[in-house]
C-alpha positions in Angstrom: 83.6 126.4 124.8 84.2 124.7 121.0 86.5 121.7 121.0 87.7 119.9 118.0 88.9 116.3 117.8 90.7 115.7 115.0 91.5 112.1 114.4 92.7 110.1 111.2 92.4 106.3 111.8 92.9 103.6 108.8 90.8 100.6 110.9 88.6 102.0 113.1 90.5 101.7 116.3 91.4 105.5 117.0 88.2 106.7 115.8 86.6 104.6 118.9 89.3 106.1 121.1 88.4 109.5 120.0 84.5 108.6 120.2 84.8 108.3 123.6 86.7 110.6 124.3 84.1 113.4 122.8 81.7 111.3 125.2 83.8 112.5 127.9 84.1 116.0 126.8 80.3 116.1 126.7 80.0 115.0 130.1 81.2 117.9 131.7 78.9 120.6 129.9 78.9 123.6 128.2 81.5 122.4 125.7 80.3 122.1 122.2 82.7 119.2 120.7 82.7 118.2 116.8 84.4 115.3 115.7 86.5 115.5 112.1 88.4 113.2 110.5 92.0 114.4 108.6 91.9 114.4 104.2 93.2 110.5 103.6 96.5 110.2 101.4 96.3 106.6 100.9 94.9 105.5 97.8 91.7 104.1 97.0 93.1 100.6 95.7 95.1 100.2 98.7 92.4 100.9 101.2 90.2 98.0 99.6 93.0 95.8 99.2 94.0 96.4 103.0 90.2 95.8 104.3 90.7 99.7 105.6 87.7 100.9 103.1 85.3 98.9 104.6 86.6 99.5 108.4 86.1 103.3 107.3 82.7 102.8 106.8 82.0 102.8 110.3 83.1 106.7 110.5 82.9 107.7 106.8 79.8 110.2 107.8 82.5 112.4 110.0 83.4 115.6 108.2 86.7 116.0 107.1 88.4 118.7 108.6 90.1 121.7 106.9 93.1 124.1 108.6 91.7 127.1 108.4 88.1 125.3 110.8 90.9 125.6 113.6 90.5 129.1 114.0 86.9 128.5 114.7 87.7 126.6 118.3 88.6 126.8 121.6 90.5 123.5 122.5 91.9 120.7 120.5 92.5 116.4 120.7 94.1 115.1 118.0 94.9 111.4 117.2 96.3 109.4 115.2 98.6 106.1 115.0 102.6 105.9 114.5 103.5 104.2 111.1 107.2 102.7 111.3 108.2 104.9 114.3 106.9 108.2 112.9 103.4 109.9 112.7 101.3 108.5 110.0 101.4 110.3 107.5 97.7 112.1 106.5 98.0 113.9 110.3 101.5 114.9 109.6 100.5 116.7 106.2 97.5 118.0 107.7 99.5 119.6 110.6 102.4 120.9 108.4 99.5 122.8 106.7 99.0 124.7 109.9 102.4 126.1 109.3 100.6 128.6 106.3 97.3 129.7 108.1 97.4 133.6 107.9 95.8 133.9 111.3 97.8 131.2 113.3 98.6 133.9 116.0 95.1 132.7 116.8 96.6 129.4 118.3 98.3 130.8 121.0 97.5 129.9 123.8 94.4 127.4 122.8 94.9 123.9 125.0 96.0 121.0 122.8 96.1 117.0 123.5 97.5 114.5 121.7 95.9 110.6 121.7 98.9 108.2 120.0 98.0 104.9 118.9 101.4 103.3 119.5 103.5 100.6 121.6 106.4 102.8 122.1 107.5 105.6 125.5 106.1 109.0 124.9 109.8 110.5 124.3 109.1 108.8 120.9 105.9 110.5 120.6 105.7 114.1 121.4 108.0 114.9 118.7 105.6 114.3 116.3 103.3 117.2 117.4 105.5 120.1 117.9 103.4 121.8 115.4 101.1 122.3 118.0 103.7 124.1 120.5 105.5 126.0 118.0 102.3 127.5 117.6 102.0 128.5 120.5 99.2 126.1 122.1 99.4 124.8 125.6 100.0 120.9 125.9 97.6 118.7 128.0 98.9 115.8 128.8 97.8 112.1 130.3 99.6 109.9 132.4 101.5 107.5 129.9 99.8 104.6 131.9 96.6 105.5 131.1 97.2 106.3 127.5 99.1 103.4 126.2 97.8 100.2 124.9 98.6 97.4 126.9 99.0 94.5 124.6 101.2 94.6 121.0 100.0 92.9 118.2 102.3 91.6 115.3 101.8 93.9 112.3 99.8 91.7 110.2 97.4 91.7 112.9 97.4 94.9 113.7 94.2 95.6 111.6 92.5 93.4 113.8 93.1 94.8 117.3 90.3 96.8 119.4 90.2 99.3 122.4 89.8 97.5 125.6 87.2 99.0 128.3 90.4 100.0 130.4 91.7 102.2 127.2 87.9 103.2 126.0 87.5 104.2 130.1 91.0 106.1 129.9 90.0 108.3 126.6 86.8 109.0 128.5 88.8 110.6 131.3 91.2 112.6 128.7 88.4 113.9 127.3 86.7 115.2 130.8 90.4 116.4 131.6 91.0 118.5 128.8 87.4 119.9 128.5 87.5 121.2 132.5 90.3 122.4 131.8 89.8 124.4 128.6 86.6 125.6 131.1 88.9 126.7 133.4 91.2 128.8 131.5 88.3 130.2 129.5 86.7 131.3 132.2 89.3 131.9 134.8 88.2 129.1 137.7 87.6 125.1 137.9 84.0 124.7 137.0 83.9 121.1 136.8 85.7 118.4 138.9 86.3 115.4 136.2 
């Protein structure tokens, strides 16, 4: 079973959600994952200026990811952070592209999950990726306690802040949990417990 993790993260902080989360994934065998990062939009001066270019180093090896690479899987995570109360805005071009792909029939009925770095209630949320049920994909979802950050940092520190064990643990599980049950809708039983 191929699943795709698709992240974009400016600082590093979702990329180390969606790190272990592939961990996770692994864990539970016979799922391939590969990790991709979404085309950045923001320019280069900014970036440097921000301190994001050298944060990006830390994941700059990742590949980035293209629409029509969708096709090629079996299961999706993607993640990415809100930017003033609406998806940032690389993830949301990237998933508007989806819109075009010839073959997006192909989507139907391929698990998705969706990893939102953000402070506010998931109603505020899931909006963002109905791309990925007008497509036709079915939605796996996580308790809200177990995929919300627990503290908020003001904005000019929000460069600064990094996963906790309880959140790093949590995207572990989400991982597991969407690749058994990928597994299990592949294959037509529960293979794995997570």
């Amino acid at each position: 079973m191929q699943l795709q993790l698709i992240f974009y993260s400016m600082y590093g902080f979702t990329y180390q959600i969606m790190a272990a989360m592939a961990a996770g994934a692994q864990s539970i065998g016979d799922v391939n994952v590969d990790l991709f990062r979404v085309p950045e939009l923001t320019p280069n001066h900014v970036l440097k200026q921000s301190g994001a270019e050298d944060a990006q180093q830390l994941f700059a090896h990742l590949p980035m990811i293209t629409p029509a690479q969708l096709l090629h899987a079996d299961a999706y995570i993607f993640a990415a952070p809100l930017r003033f109360g609406t998806l940032c805005a690389p993830m949301r071009h990237f998933l508007q592209q989806l819109q075009h792909l010839p073959k997006k029939d192909q989507f139907f009925g391929k698990i998705s999950s969706v990893f939102m770095h953000t402070e506010v209630q998931p109603a505020v949320i899931y909006p963002h990726f109905h791309t990925l049920l007008d497509l036709g994909m079915v939605w796996v979802s996580m308790p809200h306690f177990l995929s919300s950050p627990k503290e908020t940092l003001p904005w000019p520190l929000f460069n600064k802040r990094q996963p906790t064990a309880d959140e790093l643990s949590n995207a572990y599980r989400q991982g597991q949990h969407v690749a058994n049950i990928s597994l299990t809708l592949k294959h037509g039983k529960t293979l794995v417990q997570a």
